[in-house]
N, C-alpha and C positions, 0 to 999 in steps of 0.2 A: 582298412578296406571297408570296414562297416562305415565309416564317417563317410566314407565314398557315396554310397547310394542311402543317406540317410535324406538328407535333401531332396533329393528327387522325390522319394518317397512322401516324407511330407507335404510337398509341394501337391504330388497326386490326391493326396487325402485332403489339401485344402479345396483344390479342385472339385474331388467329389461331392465335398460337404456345401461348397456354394452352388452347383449346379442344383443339386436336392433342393433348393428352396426354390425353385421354382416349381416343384409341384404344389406349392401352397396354393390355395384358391385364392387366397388376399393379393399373393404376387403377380398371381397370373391377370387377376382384374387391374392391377396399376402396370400392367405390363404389356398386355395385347391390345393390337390393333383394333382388331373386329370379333363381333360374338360368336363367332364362329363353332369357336372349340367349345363355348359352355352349351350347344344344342347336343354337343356329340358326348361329354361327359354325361350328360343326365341320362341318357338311354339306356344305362344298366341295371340307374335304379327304377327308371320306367317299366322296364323288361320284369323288376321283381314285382312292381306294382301291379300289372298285367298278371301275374303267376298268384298275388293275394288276392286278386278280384275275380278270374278263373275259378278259385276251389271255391269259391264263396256259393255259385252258380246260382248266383239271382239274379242277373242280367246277361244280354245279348253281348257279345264281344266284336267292336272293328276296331281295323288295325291298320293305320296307313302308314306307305312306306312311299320315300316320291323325296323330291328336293325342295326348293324353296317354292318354288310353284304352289305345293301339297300343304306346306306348312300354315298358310294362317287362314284356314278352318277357323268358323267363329262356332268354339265349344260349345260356349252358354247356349245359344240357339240352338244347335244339334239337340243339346239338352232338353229342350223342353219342346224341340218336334217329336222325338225320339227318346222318352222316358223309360224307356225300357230298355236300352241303350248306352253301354258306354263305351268310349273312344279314346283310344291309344296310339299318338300320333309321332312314329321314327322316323319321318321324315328331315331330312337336314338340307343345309344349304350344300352346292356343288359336291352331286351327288354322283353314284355311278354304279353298275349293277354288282358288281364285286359286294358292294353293301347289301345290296337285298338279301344277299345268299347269306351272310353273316347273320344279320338280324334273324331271319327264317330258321337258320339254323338250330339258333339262341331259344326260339319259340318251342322248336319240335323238344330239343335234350328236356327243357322245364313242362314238359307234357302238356303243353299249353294247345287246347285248340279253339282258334279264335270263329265267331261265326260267319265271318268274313274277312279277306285281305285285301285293301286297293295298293295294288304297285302301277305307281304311274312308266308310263313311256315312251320316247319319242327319239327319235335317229341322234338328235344330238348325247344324248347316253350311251351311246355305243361307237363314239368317237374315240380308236387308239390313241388320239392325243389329247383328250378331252382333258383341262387343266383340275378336274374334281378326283378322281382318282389316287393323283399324285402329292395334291395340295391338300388334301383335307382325309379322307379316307383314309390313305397309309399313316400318317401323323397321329390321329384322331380314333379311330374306331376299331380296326382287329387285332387280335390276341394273335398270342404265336403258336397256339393251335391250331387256328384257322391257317395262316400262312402255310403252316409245316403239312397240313392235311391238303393244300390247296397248293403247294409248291411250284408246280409244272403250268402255274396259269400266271407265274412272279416272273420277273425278267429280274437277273443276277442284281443287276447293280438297281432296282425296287427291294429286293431283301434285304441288301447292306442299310439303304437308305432304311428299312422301317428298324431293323436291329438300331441306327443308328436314335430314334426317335425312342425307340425303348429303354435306352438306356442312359441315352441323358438327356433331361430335362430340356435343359437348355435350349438344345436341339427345336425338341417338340416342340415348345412354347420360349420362341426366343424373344426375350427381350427389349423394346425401347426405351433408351434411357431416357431421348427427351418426352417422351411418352410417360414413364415415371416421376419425373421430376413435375412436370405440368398438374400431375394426379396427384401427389403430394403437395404442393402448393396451394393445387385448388380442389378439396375432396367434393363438393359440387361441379367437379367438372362435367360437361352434357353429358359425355361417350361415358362416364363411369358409371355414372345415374342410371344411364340407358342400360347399361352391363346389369347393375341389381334389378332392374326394374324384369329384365328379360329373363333371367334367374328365373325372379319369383314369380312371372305370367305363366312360363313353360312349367312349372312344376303346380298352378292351381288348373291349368288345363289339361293336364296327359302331353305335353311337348308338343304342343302348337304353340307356333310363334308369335312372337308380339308384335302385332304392326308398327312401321314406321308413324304412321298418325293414326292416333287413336280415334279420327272419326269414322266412320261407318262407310259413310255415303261419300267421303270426299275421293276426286281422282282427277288424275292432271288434264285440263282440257287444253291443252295449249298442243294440237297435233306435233306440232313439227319438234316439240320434245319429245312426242312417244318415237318419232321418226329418226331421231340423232340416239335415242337408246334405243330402238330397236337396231340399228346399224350396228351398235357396239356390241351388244350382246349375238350377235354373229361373227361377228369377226372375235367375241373370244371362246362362242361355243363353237363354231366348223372352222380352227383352222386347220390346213391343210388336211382334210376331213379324208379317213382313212376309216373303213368299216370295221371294228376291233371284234375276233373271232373269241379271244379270251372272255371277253364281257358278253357278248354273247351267249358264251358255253357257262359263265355264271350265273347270266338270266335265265337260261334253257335247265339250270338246276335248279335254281329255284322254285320253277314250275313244276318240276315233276316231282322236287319235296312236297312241294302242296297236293299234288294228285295222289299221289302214295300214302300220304296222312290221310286224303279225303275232306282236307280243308277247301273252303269255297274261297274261289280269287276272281275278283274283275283287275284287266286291265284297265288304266285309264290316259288320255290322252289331253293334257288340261289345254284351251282354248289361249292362241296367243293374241295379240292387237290383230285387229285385221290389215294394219300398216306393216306388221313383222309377219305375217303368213303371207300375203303380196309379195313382200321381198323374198321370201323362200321359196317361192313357187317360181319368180321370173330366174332369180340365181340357178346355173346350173349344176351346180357342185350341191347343193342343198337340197336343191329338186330329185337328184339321180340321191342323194342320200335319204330322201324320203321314198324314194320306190322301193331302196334294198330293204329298209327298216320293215315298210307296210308286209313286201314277199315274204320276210322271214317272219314275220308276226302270226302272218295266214297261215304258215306252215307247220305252226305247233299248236294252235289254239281253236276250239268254237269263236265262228263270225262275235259270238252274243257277247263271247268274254270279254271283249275288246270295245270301249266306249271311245271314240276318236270325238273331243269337241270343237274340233277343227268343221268338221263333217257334220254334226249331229243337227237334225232339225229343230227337235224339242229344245236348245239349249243355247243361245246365243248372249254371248257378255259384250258390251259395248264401252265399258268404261273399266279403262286400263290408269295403274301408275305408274307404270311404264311400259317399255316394247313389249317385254313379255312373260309380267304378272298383271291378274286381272283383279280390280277392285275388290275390295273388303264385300263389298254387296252382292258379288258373283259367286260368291264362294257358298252361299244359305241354295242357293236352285242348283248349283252342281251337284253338292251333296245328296241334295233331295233326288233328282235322278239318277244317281249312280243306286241309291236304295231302292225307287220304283224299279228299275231296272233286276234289281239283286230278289225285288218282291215279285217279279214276275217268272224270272228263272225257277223261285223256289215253287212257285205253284205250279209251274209246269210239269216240275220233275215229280210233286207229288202227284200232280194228276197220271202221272205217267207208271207210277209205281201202285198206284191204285187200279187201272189196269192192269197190270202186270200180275199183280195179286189176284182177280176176278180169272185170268185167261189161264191162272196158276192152278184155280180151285176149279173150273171145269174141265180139266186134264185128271 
């Protein structure tokens, strides 16, 4: 009877012990598609880096949280407008607000309080079928504390699926063989190169991304490519575009963690092609998805919190790499008004407390 289920047994244990190497970081670089997964593993030890630069308190702390849009911030510049300043950037690729709240979370437990938070947003985030969620978020990023605390905002068969990424490897980070075979033959392969390379930019930055082309100034001038990528990037952020109450009720947490800590938050709304905000405006499914988002935006928040650079006069980007990310060069004057903006709030609210103190002492 023993020899009965010895086999199986075995078998199981071969199984597990070859699933296990794929948590190797070596395997997983001759093994994955896209860099997806290494922007989302480094954010823990980001998260500690943030916690030793915190108690230090000899610098101002921002902290960006946003998708790929947010992510390539040119550090070094920040740096030397902003020397007094340093930046810690969670933003990921196909992203979703479920995340915010994790990350926020993560901030508040390590007593961390940053002097400012940018969380980007815009209606395609709060798409119930938005493919970032599902594809990257559940795989990638929360613990099963988070779920178990957050239960009631999971749909049954999203907990099987993320237990299923928890527990094996595989799963998580599945495999291409002809993708490994290519990477071992050729260890200069471009996509592996690009993998280290990306590695080590997001960790001498604070987890801002590594551009596609490392020039500055370069951006695709050839319209009617921005016009065939800004087409596609709609059609795979609004399909069948459904206003998701869960993600919402994530983002609306988020918020008022930050208000109850007392930490300071802009939102932000980053600037797309003017070829991709045309086409969202004439679309009606997109349009009616940009009034839900703007309504419920007004309803929790000061007008000031919210920077739309869709709207915004001070701030126009005209040179896109594609539909709807803006040039490496657009990214040094965003930054800088989201800070004039954030230097204006603070002087208000002091001048505002500095009466309050005066109308306090003549009482």
């Amino acid at each position: 009877m023993k020899h009965k289920f010895l086999f199986p047994a075995m078998l199981l244990g071969v199984l597990f012990f070859v699933d296990k190497i794929f948590l190797i970081k070596k395997i997983q670089l001759l093994t994955q598609k896209d860099a997806t997964f290494l922007y989302y593993q480094y954010k823990p030890e980001l998260l500690k880096k943030l916690k030793d630069t915190y108690k230090q308190k000899k610098q101002k702390l921002l902290v960006l949280i946003g998708s790929s849009r947010l992510m390539f911030v040119d550090y070094f510049e920040f740096k030397k407008i902003y020397p007094n300043w340093e930046l810690f950037n969670f933003s990921v690729p196909v992203n979703s607000p479920a995340y915010y709240l994790y990350i926020i979370e993560k901030i508040i437990e390590e007593d961390i309080k940053p002097d400012l938070i940018i969380l980007e947003t815009d209606p395609y985030l709060f798409n119930e079928f938005s493919p970032g969620f599902r594809k990257s978020n559940l795989p990638y990023s929360f613990d099963i504390w988070f779920v178990i605390n957050h239960f009631n905002l999971f749909e049954r068969e999203e907990v099987s699926e993320f237990l299923g990424y928890l527990l094996f490897a595989g799963k998580r980070y599945p495999p291409d063989i002809l993708i490994l075979l290519e990477r071992i033959r050729n260890p200069n392969n471009q996509i592996l190169q690009l993998f280290y390379k990306t590695d080590e930019f997001q960790r001498l930055t604070n987890g801002c991304g590594l551009p596609p082309i490392p020039i500055k100034e370069w951006y695709v001038r050839n319209l009617s490519e921005i016009e065939i990528s800004a087409k596609r990037s709609i059609q795979w952020l609004y399909p069948n575009y459904k206003f998701s109450e869960r993600q919402w009720i994530f983002f609306t947490k988020s918020l008022e963690l930050l208000k109850k800590n007392q930490i300071h938050f802009l939102l932000v709304k980053p600037q797309v092609s003017p070829i991709m905000q045309e086409m969202l405006i004439k679309n009606p499914k997109t349009y009616y998805a940009h009034q839900v988002w703007k309504k419920r935006i007004q309803e929790v928040i000061q007008s000031y919190e919210l920077i739309d650079f869709s709207e915004n006069q001070d701030f126009f980007c005209n040179t896109f790499v594609d539909g709807s990310h803006m040039s490496r060069e657009c990214y040094d004057p965003l930054l800088y008004e989201i800070m004039e903006v954030y230097s204006m709030i603070q002087k208000k609210n002091k001048h505002i407390k500095a009466q309050n103190h005066v109308l306090s002492k003549k009482k």
